[in-house]
Chimera marker file (.cmm) of the C-alpha trace (Angstrom):
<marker_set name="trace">
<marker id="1" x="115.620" y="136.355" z="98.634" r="1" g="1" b="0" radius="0.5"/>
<marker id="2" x="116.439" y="138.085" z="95.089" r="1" g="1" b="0" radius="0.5"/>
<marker id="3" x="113.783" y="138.418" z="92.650" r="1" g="1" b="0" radius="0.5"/>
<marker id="4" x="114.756" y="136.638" z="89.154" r="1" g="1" b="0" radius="0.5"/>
<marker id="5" x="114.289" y="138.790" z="86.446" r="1" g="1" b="0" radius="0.5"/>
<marker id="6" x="111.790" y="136.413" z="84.839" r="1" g="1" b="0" radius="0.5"/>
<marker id="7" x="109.806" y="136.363" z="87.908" r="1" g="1" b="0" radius="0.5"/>
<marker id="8" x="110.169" y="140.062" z="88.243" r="1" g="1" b="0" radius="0.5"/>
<marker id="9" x="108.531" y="140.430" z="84.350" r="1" g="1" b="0" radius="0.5"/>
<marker id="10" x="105.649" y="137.883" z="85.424" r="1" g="1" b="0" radius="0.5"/>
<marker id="11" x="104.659" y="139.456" z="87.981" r="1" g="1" b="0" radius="0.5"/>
<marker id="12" x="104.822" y="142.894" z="85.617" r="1" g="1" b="0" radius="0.5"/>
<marker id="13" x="102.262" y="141.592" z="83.803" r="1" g="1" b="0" radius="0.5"/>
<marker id="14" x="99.503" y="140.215" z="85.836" r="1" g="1" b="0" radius="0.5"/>
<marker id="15" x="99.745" y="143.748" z="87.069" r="1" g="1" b="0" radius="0.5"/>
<marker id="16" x="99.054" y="144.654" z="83.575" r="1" g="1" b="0" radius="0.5"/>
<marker id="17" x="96.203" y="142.064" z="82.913" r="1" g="1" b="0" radius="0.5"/>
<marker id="18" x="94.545" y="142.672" z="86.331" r="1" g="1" b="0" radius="0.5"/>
<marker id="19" x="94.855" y="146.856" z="85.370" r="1" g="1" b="0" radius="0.5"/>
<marker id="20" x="93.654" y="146.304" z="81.963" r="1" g="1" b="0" radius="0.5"/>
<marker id="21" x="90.897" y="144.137" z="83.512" r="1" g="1" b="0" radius="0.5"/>
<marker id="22" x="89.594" y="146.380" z="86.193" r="1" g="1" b="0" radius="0.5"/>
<marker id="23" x="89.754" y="149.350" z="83.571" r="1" g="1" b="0" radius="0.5"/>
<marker id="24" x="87.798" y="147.733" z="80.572" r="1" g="1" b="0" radius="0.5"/>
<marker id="25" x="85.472" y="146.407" z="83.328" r="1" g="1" b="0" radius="0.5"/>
<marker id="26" x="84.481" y="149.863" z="84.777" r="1" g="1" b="0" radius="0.5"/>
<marker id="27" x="84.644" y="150.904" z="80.885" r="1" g="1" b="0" radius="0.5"/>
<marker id="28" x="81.804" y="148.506" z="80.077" r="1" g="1" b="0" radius="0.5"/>
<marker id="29" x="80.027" y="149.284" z="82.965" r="1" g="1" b="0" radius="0.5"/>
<marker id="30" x="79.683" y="152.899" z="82.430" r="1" g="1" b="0" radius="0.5"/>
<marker id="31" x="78.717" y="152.094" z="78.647" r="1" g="1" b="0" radius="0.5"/>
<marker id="32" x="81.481" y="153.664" z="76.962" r="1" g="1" b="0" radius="0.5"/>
<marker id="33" x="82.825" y="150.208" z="75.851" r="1" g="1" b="0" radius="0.5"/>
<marker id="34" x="79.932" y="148.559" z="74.696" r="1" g="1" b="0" radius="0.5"/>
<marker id="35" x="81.055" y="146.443" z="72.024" r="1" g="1" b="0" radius="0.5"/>
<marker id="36" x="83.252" y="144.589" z="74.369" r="1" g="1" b="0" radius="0.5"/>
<marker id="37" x="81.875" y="140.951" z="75.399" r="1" g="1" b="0" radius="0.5"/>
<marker id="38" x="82.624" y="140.059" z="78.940" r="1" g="1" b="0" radius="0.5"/>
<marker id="39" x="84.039" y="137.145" z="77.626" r="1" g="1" b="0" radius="0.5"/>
<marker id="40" x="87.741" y="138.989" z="77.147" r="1" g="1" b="0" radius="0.5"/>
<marker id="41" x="87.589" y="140.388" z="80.384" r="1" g="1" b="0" radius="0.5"/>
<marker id="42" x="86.781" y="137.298" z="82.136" r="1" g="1" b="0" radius="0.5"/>
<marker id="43" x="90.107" y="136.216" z="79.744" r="1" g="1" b="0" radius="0.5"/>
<marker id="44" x="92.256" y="139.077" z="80.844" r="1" g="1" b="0" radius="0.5"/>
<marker id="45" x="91.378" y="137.715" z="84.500" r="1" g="1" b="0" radius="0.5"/>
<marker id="46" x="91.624" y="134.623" z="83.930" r="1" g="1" b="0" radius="0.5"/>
<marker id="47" x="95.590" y="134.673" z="82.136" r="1" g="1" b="0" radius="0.5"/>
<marker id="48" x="96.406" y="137.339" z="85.420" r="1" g="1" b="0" radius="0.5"/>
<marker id="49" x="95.598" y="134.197" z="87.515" r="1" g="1" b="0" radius="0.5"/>
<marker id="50" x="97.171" y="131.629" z="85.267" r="1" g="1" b="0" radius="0.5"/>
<marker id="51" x="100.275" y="133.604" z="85.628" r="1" g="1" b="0" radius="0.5"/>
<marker id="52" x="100.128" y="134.773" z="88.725" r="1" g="1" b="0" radius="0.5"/>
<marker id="53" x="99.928" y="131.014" z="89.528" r="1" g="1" b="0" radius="0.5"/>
<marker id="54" x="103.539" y="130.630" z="87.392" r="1" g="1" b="0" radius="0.5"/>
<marker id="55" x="105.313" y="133.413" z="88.593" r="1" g="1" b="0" radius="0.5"/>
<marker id="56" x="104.944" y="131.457" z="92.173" r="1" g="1" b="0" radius="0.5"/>
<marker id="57" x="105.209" y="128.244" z="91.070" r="1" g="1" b="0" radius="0.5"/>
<marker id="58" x="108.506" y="129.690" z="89.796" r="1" g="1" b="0" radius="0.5"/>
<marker id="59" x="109.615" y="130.987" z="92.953" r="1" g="1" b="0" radius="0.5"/>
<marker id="60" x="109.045" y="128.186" z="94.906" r="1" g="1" b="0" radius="0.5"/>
<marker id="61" x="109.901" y="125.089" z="92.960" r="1" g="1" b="0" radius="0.5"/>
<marker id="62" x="112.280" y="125.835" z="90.247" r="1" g="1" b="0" radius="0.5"/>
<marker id="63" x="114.883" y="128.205" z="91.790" r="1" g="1" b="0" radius="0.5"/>
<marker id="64" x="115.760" y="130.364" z="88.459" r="1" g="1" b="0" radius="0.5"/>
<link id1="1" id2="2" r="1" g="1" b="0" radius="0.2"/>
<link id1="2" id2="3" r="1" g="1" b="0" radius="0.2"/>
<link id1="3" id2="4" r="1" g="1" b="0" radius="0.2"/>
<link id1="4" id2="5" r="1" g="1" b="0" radius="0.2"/>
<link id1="5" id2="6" r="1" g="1" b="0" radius="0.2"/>
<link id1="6" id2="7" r="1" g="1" b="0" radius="0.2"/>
<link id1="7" id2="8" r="1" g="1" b="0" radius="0.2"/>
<link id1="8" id2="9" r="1" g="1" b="0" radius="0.2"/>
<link id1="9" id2="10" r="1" g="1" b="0" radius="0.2"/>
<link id1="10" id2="11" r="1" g="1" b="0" radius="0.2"/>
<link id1="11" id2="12" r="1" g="1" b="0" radius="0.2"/>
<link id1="12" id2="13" r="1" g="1" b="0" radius="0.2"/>
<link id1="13" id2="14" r="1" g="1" b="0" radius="0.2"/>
<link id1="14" id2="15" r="1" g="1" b="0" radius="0.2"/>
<link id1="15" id2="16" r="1" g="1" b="0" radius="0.2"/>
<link id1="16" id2="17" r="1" g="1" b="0" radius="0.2"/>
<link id1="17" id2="18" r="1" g="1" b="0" radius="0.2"/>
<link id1="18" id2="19" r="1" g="1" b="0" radius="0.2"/>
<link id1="19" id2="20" r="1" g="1" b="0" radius="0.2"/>
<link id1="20" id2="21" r="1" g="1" b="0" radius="0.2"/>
<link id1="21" id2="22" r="1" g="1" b="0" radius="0.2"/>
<link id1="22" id2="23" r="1" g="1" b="0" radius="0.2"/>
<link id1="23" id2="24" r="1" g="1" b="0" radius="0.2"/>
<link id1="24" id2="25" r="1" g="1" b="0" radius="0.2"/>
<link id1="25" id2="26" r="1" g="1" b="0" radius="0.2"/>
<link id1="26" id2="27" r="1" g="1" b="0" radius="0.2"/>
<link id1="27" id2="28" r="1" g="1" b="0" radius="0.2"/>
<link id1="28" id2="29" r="1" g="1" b="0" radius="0.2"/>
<link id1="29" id2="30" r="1" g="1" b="0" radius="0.2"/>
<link id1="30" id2="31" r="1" g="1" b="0" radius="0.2"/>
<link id1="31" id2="32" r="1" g="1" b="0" radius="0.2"/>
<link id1="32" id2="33" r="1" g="1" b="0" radius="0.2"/>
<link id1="33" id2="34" r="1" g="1" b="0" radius="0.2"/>
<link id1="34" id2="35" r="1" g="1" b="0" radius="0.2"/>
<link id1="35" id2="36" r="1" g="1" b="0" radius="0.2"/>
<link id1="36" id2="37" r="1" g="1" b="0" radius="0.2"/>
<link id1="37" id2="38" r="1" g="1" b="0" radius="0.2"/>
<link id1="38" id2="39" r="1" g="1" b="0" radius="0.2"/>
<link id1="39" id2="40" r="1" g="1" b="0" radius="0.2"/>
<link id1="40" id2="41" r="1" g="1" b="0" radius="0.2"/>
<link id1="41" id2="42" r="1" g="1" b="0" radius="0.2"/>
<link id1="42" id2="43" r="1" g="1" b="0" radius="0.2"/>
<link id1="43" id2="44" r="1" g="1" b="0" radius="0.2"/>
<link id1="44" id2="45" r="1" g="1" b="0" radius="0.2"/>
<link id1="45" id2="46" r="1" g="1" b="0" radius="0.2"/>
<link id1="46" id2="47" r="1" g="1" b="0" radius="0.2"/>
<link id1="47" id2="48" r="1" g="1" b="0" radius="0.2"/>
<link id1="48" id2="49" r="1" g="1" b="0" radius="0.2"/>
<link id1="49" id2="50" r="1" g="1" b="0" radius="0.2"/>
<link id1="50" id2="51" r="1" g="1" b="0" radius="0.2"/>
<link id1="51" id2="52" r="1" g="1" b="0" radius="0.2"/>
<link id1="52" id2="53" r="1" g="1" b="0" radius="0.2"/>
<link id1="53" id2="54" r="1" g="1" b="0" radius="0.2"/>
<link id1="54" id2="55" r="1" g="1" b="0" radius="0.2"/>
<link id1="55" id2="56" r="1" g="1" b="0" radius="0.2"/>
<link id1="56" id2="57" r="1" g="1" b="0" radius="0.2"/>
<link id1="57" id2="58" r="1" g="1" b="0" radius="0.2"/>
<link id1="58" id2="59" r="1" g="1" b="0" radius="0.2"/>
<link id1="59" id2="60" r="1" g="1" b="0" radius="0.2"/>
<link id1="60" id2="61" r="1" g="1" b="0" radius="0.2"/>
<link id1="61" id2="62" r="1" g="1" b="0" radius="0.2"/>
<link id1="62" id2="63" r="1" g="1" b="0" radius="0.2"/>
<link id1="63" id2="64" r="1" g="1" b="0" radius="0.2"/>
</marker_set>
């Protein structure tokens, strides 16, 4: 089946969140990001999974 450029940009960017994630996560870990609250990770991670959850959703039920 052909990817849909839409899809093809969502999942682009939980790629992006989830990287961003992972990086400020090991970032705050190793105290070089302290200011940071864990809140805005836990954000980053949670929007990856919100639109991980719509790039599927996409693929499967609306056939763009």
């Amino acid at each position: 089946m052909k990817q849909s450029s839409f899809n093809r940009q969502l999942t682009q960017f939980v790629g992006i969140l989830i990287g961003m994630g992972i990086a400020l996560f090991i970032l705050r870990g190793l105290r070089i990001i302290t200011f940071l609250p864990g809140g805005i990770i836990g954000l980053l991670f949670l929007g990856a999974i919100a639109i991980g959850v719509l790039s599927y959703l996409q693929t499967k039920w609306w056939r763009f």
